[in-house]
N, CA, C and O atoms as a GROMACS GRO file, in nm:
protein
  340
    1UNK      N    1   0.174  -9.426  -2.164
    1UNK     CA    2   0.223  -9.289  -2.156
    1UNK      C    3   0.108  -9.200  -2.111
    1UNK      O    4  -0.014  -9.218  -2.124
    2UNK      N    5   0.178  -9.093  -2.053
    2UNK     CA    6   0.029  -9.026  -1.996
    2UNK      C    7   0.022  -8.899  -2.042
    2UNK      O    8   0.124  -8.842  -2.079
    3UNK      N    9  -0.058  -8.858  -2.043
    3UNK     CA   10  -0.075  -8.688  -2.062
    3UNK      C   11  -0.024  -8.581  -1.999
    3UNK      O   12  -0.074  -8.569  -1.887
    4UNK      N   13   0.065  -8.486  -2.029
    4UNK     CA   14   0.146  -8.376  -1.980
    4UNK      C   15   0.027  -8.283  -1.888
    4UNK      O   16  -0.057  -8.215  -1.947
    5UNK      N   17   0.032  -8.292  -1.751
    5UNK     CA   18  -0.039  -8.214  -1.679
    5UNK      C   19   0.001  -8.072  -1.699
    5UNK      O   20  -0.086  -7.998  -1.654
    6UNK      N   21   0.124  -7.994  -1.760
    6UNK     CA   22   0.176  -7.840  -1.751
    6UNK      C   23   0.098  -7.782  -1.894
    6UNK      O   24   0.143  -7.828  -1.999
    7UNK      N   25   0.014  -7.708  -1.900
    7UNK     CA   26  -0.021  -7.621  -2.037
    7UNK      C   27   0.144  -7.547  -2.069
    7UNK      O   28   0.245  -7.521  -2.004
    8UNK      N   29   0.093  -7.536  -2.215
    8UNK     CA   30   0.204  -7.478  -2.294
    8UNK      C   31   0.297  -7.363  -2.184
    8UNK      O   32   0.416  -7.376  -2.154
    9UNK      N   33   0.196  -7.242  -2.134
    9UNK     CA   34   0.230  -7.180  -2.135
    9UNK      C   35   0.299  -7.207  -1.996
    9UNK      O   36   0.421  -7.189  -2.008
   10UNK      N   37   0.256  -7.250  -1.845
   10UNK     CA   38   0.337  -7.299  -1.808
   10UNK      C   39   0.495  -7.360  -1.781
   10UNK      O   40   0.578  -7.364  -1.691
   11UNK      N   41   0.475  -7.411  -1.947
   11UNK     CA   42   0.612  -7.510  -1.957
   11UNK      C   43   0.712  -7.343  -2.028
   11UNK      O   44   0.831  -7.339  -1.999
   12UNK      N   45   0.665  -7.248  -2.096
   12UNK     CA   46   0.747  -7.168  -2.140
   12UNK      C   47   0.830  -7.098  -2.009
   12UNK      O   48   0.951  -7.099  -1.987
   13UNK      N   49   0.716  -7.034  -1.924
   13UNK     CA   50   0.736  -6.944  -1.775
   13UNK      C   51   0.845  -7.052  -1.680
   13UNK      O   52   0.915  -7.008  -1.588
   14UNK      N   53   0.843  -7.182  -1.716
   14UNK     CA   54   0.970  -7.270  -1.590
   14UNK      C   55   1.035  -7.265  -1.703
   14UNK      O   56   1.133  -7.210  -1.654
   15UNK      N   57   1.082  -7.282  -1.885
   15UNK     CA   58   1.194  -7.282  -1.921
   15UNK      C   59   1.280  -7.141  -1.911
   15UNK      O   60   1.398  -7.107  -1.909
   16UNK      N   61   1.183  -7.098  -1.908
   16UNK     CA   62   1.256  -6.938  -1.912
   16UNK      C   63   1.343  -6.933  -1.742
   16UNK      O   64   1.461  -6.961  -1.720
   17UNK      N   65   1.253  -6.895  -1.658
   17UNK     CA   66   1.319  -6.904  -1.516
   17UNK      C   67   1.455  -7.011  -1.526
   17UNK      O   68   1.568  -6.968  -1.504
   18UNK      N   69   1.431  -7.139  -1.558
   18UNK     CA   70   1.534  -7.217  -1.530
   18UNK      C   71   1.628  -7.172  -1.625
   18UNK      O   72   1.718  -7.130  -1.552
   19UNK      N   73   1.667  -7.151  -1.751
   19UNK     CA   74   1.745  -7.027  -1.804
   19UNK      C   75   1.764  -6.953  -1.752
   19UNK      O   76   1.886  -6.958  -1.733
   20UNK      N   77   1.705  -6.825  -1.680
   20UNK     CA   78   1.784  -6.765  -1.584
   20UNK      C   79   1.843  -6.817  -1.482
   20UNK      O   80   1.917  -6.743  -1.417
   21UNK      N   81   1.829  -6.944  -1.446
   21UNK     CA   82   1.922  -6.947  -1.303
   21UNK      C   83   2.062  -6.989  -1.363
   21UNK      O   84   2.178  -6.963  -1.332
   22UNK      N   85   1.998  -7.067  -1.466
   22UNK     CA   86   2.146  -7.114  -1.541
   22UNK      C   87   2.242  -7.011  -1.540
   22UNK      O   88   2.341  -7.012  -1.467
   23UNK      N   89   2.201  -6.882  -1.653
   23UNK     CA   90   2.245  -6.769  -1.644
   23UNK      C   91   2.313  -6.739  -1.541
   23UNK      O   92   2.435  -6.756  -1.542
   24UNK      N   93   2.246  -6.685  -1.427
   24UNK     CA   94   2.318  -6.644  -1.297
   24UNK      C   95   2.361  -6.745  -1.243
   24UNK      O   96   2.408  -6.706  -1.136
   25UNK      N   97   2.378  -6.872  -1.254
   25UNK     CA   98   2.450  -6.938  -1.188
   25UNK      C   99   2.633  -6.921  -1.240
   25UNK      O  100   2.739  -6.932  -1.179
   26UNK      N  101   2.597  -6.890  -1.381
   26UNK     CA  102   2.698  -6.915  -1.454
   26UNK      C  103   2.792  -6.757  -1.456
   26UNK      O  104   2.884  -6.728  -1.532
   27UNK      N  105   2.730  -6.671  -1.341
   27UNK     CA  106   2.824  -6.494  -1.327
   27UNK      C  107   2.770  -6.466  -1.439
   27UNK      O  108   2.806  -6.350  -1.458
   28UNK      N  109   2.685  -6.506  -1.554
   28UNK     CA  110   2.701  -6.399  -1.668
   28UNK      C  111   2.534  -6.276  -1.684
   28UNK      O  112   2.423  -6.302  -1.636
   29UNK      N  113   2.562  -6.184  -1.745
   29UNK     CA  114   2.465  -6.073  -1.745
   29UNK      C  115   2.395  -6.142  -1.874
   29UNK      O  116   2.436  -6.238  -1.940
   30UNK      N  117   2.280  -6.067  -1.892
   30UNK     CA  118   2.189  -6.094  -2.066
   30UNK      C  119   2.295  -6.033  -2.193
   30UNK      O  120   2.328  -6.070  -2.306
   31UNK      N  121   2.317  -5.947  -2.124
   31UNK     CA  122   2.442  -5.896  -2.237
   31UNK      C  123   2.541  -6.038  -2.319
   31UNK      O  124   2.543  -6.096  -2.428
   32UNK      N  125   2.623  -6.045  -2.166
   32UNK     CA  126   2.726  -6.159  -2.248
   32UNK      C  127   2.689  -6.287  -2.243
   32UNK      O  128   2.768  -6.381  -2.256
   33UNK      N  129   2.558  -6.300  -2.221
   33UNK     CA  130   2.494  -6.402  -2.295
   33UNK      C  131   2.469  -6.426  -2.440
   33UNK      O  132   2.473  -6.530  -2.506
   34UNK      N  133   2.440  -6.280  -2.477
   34UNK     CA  134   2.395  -6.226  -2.611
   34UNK      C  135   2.479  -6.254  -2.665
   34UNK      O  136   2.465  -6.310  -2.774
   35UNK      N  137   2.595  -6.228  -2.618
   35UNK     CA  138   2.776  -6.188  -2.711
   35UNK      C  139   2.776  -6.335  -2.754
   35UNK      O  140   2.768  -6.374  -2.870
   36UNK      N  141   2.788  -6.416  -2.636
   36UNK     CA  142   2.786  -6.568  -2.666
   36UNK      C  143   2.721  -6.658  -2.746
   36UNK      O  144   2.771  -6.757  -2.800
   37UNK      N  145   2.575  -6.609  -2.753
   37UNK     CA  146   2.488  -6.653  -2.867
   37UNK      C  147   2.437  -6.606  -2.937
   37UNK      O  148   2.341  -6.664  -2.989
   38UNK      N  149   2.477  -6.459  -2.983
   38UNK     CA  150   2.448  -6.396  -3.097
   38UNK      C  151   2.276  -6.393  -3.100
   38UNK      O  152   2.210  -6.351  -3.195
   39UNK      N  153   2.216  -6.452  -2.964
   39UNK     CA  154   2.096  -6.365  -2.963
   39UNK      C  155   2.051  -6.259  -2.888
   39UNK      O  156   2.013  -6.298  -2.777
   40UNK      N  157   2.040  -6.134  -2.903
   40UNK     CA  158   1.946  -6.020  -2.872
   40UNK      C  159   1.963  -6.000  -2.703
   40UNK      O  160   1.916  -6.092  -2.637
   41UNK      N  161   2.004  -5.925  -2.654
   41UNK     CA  162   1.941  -5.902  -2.499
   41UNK      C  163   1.844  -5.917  -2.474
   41UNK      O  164   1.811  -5.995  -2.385
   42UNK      N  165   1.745  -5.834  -2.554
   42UNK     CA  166   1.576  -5.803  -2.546
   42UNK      C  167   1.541  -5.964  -2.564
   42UNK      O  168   1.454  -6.025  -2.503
   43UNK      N  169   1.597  -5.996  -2.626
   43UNK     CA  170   1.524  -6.141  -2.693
   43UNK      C  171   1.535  -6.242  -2.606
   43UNK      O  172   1.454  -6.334  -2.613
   44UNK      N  173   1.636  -6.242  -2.509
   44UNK     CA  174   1.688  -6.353  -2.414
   44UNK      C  175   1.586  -6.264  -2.272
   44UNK      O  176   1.524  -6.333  -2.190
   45UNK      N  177   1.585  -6.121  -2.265
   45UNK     CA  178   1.520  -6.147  -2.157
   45UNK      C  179   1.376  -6.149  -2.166
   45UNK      O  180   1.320  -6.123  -2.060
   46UNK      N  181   1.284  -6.180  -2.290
   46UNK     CA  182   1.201  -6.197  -2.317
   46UNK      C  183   1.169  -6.358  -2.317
   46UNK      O  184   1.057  -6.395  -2.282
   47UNK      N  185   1.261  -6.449  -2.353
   47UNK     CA  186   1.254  -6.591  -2.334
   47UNK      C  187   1.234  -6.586  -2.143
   47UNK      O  188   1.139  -6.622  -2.074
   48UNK      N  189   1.333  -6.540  -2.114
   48UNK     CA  190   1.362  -6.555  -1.955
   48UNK      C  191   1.228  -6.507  -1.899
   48UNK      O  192   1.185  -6.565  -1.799
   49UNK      N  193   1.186  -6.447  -1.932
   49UNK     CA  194   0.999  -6.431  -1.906
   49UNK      C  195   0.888  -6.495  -1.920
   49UNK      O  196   0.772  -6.456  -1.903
   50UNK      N  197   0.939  -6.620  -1.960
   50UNK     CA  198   0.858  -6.705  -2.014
   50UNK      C  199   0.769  -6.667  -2.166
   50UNK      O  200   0.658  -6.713  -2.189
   51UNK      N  201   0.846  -6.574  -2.263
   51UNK     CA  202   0.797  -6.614  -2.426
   51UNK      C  203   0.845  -6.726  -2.515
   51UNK      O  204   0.958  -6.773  -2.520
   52UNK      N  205   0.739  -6.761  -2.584
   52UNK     CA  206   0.734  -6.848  -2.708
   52UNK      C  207   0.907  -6.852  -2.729
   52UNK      O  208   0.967  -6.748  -2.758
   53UNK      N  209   0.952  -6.934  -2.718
   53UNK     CA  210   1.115  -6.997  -2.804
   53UNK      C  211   1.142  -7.063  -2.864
   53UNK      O  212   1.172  -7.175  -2.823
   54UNK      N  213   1.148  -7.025  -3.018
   54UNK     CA  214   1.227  -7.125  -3.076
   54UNK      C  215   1.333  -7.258  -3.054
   54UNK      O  216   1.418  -7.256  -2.964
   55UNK      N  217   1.320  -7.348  -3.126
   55UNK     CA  218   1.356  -7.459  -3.041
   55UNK      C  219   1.540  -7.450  -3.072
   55UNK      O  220   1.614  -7.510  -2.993
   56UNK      N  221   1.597  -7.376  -3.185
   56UNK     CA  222   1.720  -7.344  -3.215
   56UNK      C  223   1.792  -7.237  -3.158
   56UNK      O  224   1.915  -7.228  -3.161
   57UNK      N  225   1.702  -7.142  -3.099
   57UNK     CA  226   1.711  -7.064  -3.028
   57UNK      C  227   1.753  -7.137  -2.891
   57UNK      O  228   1.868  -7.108  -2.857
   58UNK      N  229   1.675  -7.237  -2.792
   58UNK     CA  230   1.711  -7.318  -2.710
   58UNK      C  231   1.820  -7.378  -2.721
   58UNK      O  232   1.915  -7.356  -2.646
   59UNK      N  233   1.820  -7.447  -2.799
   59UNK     CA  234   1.979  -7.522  -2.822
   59UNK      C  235   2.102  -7.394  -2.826
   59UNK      O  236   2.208  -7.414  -2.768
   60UNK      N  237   2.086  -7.306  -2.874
   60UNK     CA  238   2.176  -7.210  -2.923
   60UNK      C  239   2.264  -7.122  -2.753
   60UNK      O  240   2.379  -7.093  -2.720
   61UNK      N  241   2.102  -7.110  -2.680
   61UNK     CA  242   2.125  -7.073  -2.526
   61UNK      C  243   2.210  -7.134  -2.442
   61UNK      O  244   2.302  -7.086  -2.376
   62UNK      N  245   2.145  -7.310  -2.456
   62UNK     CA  246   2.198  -7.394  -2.379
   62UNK      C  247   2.338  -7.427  -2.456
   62UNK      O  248   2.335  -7.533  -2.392
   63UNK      N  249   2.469  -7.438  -2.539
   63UNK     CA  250   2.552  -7.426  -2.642
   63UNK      C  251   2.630  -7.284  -2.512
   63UNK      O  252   2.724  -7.301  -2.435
   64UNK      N  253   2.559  -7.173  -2.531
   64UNK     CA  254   2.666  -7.039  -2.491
   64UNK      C  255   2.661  -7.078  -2.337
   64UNK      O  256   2.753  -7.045  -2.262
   65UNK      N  257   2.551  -7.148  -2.294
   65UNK     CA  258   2.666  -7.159  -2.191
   65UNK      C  259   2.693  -7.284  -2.103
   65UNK      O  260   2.700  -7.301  -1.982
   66UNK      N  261   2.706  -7.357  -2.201
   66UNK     CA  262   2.812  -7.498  -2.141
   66UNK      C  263   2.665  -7.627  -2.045
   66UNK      O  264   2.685  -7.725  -1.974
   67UNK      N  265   2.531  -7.562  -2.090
   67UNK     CA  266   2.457  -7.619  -2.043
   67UNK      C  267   2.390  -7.768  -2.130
   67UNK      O  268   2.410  -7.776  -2.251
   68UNK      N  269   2.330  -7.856  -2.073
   68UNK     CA  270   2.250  -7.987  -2.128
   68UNK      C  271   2.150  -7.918  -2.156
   68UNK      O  272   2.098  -7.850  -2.067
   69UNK      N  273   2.098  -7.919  -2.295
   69UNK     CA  274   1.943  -7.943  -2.322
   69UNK      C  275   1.835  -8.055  -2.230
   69UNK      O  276   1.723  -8.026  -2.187
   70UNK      N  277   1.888  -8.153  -2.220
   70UNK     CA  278   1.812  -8.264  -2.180
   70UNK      C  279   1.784  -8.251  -2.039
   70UNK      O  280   1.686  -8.298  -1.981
   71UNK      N  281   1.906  -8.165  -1.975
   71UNK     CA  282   1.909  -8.219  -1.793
   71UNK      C  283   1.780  -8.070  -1.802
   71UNK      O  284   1.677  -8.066  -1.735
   72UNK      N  285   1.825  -7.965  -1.903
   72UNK     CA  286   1.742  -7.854  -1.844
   72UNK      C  287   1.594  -7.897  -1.815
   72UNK      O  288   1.526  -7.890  -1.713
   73UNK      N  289   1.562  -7.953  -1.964
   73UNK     CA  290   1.355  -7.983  -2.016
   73UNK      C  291   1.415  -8.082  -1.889
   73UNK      O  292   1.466  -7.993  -1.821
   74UNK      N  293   1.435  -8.176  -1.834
   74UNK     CA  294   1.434  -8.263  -1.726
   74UNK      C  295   1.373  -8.194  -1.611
   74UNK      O  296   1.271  -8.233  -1.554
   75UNK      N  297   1.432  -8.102  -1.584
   75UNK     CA  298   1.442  -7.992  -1.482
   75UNK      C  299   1.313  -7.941  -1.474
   75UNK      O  300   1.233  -7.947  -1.381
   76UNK      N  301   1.301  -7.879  -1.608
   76UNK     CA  302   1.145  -7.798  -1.611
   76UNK      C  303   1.061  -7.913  -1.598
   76UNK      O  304   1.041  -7.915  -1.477
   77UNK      N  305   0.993  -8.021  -1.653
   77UNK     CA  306   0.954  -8.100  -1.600
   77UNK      C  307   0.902  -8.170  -1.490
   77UNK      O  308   0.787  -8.205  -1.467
   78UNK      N  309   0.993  -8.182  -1.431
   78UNK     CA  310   1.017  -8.211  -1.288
   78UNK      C  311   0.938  -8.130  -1.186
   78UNK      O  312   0.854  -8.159  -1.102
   79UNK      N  313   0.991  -8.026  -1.223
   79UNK     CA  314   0.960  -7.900  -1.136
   79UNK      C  315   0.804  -7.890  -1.166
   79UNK      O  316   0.731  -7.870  -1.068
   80UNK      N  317   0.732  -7.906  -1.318
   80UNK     CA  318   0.612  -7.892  -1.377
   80UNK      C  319   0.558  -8.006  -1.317
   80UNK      O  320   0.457  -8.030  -1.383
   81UNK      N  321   0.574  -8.126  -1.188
   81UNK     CA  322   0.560  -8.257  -1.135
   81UNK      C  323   0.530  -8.303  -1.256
   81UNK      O  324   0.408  -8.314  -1.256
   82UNK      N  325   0.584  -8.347  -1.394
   82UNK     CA  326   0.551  -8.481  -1.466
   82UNK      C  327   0.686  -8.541  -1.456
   82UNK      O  328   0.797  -8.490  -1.446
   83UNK      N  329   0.650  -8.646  -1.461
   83UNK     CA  330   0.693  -8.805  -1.468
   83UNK      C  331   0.783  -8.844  -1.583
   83UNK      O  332   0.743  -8.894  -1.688
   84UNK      N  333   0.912  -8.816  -1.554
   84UNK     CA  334   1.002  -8.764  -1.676
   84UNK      C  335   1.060  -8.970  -1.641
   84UNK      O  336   1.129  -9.003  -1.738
   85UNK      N  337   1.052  -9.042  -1.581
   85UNK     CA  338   1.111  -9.172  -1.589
   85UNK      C  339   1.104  -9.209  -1.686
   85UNK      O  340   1.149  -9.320  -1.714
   0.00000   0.00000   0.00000
């Protein structure tokens, strides 16, 4: 196994972005995101900026809107070039 080339903070700034595309892929605003997961506008577009997220908070995002946890961190990953095989 090898060592994760992306620093923390890195990996926060691609989960966040890739949450937003989800988001806009999906027509919805931060608002009725919020409605959907009962978290915060401020708070979701503060994740979407790449801040610190709770990991229940994540699940809770990916849940409102019909998204994989697994394909997302896949995604960020990927994108971060590590070696998700």
């Amino acid at each position: 196994m090898t060592a994760l080339s992306m620093n923390y903070e890195q990996f926060c700034s691609a989960l966040g972005a890739e949450l937003r595309r989800i988001r806009e892929a999906a027509g919805l605003s931060r608002q009725q995101l919020a409605d959907r997961s009962g978290i915060s506008r401020n708070s979701i577009e503060r994740y979407e900026a790449g801040a610190d997220m709770p990991v229940m908070t994540f699940i809770r995002l990916c849940v409102a809107m019909g998204a994989s946890c697994g394909e997302i961190l896949e995604r960020v990953f990927r994108a971060g070039g590590e070696d998700v095989s």
